[in-house]
N, C-alpha and C positions, 0 to 999 in steps of 0.2 A: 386613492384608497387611504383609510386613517389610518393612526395607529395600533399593530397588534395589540390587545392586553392582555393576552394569550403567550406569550413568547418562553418558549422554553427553555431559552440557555442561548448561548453562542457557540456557533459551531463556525472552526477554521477548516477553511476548504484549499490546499495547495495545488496549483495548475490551475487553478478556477475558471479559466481565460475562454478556453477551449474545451473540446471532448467531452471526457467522462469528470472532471472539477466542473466544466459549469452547468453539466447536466444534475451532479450530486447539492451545489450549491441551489438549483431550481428547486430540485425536491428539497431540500430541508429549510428552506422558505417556505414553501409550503404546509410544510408542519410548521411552522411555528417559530424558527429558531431563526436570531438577527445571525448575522453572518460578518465572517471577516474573511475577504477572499483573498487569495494570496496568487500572483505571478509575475512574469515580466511587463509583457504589455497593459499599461496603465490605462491607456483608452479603452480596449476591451475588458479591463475590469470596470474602471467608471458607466461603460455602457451596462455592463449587466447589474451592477449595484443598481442603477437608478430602475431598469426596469423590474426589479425584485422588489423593491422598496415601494412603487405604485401599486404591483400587483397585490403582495402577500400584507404590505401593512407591516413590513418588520423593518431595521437597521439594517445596514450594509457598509462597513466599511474594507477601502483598498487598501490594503500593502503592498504595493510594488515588490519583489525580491525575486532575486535568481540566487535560487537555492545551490548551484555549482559554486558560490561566496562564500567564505565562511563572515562575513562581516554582514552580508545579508541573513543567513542562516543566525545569526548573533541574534539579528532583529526582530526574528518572526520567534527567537525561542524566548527573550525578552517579554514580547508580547501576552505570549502562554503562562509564564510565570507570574507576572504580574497581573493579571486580569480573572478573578474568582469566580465572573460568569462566564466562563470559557468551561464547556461540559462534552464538546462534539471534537474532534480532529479528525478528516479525512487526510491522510497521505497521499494525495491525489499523484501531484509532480513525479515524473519519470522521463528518462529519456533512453533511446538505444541509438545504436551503429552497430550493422551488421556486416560478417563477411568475413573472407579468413583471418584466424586470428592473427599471423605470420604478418596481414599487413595493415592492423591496427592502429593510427595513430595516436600518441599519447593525449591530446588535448580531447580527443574522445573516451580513451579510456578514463580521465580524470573524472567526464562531464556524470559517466555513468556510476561511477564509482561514490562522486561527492552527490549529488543528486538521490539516486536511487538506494543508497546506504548509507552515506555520513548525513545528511540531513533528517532520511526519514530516521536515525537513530536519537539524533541529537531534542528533535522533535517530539519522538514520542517519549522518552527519557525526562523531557521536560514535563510533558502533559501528564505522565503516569502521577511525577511527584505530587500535582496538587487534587487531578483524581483518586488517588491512595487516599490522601490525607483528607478531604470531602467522602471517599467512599461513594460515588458519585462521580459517571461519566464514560463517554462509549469514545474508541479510538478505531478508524478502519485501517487497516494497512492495507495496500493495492498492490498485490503483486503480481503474479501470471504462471499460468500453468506449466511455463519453461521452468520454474523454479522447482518441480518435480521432475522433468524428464529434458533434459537439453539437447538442441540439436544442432551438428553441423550450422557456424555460422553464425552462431549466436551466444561463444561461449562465454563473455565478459558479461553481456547482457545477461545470460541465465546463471550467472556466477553470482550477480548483483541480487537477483531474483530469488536464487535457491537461499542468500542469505536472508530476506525478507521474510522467507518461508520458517528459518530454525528460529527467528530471532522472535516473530511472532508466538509463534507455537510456543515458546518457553517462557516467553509472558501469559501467556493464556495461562498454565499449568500453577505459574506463582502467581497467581490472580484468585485461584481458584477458593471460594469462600465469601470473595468480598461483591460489589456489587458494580466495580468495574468490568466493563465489557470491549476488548478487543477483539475483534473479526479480520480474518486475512479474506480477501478475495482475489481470486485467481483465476483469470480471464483467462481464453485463451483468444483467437485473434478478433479484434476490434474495429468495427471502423472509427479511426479516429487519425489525426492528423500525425502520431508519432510515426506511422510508417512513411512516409514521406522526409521525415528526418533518420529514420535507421537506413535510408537507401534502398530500401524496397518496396517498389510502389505497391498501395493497396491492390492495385487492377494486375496483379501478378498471382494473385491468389483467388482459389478459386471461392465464388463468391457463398458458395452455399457454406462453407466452413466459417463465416466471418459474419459477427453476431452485432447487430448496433449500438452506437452507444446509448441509446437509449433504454434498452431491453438488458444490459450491461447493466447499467446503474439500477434498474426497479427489481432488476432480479438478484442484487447485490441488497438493497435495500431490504425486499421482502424475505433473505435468508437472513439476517440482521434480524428481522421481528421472528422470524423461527425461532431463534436461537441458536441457527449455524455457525460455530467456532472459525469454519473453513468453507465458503462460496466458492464451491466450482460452477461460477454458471451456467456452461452447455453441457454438463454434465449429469445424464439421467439417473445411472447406476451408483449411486453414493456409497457402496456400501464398498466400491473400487478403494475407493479412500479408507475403511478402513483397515484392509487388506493390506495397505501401504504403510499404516500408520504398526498392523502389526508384527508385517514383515521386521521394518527397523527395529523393534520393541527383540522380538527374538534374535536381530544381530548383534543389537547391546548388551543382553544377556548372554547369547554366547562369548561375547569379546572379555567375560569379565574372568580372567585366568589368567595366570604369569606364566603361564609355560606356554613355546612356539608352540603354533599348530605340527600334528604328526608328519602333514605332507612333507615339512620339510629335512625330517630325516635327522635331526642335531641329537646327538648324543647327551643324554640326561646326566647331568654335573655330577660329577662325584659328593657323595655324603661327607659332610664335614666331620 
């Protein structure tokens, strides 16, 4: 196939390898947009660049990085900065380990931690600058429906999670005006290959709970053209969400006081 003449921008796709990156890198080939994919394995990125490039008619370049680097992390935010057709950043890359917290070990908590928060922080930090300054450009962050309600098992992973969730939303809020678009999505379970790395196999859960990635991604995609700030994909009742949004909304107004709450009995300070 030639080439697009059509192409919309460039969109970076992180994780792109596997799962929901190289489902999300398929579709925005698709539309239009050349692609820089970004993960570990190099051969599974050259494989899906070339087959994206025949299909769709656009560019595809590989960045090899593991984002638990910060020397890699250097290079994919290098990238963003320097390159003014860059308009798309999915935050695909994630990883978990699940189980009690008590027997954690630290090379997993680091992996979750620099991965799942210091990269996607550094990254989108980076991309905001030159979408701010273009006015101009859409950023997904991918996080998971742990990051609202955590469970047993999962609390570094949903520690990471619940951070993707404030970090998101409070860019949305300072965004508010311009013609930048950040969308958090929050999955809840996936088939995709991370559970076999957090230690729980997919076939442990039961299967009607566990949404594909493909139906993941279009239904991430098609709330993206709604105009959904916040993708809960299996979720019917949207209106859960704002219930949630204004639960906290009335605990941060209540918290706005200097004086202890009455339960706990302290004697009010003598008058100066």
């Amino acid at each position: 196939m030639g080439r697009n003449d059509n192409v919309r921008g460039t969109a970076i796709v992180t994780g792109a390898s596997a799962g929901l990156g190289r489902i999300y890198a398929d579709r925005l080939a698709r539309e239009g947009y050349d692609l820089i994919l970004v993960a570990r394995r190099k051969h599974r990125l050259q494989e899906l660049a070339e087959v994206l490039k025949n299909q769709c008619g656009i560019q595809a370049e590989v960045l090899v990085a593991d984002l638990s680097l910060t020397e890699d992390v250097n290079t994919v935010t290098e990238r963003i900065a320097h390159d003014p057709s860059v308009v798309f950043l999915v935050n695909n890359a994630g990883t978990s380990k699940l189980g009690p917290t008590q027997d954690s070990q630290p090379i997993d908590e680091d992996a979750m931690i620099q991965v799942n928060v210091v990269a996607l922080t550094r990254l989108t930090v980076t991309a905001l600058r030159g979408f701010r300054e273009r006015n101009r450009g859409t950023i997904v962050n991918v996080g998971s429906v742990l990051g609202f309600q955590s469970i047993p098992m999962s609390s570094i992973y949903s520690g990471t999670k619940s951070y993707v969730l404030g970090f998101t939303r409070t860019i949305q809020d300072e965004l508010q005006g311009t013609d930048v678009i950040v969308q958090l999505v929050a999955p809840a379970a996936t088939a995709t290959d991370i559970w076999e790395i957090s230690g729980v196999p997919l076939s442990n859960l039961d299967p009607a709970t566990v949404m594909t990635a493909e139906d993941c991604v279009d239904s991430a995609m098609a709330g993206l053209a709604l105009g959904e700030r916040v993708t809960l994909n299996s979720v019917e009742n949207l209106s859960l969400l704002g219930e949630v949004y204004t639960a906290c909304q009335n605990l941060l107004r209540a918290s706005q006081t200097g004086r202890p709450a009455s339960r706990y009995k302290l004697k009010p300070e003598a008058n100066a």
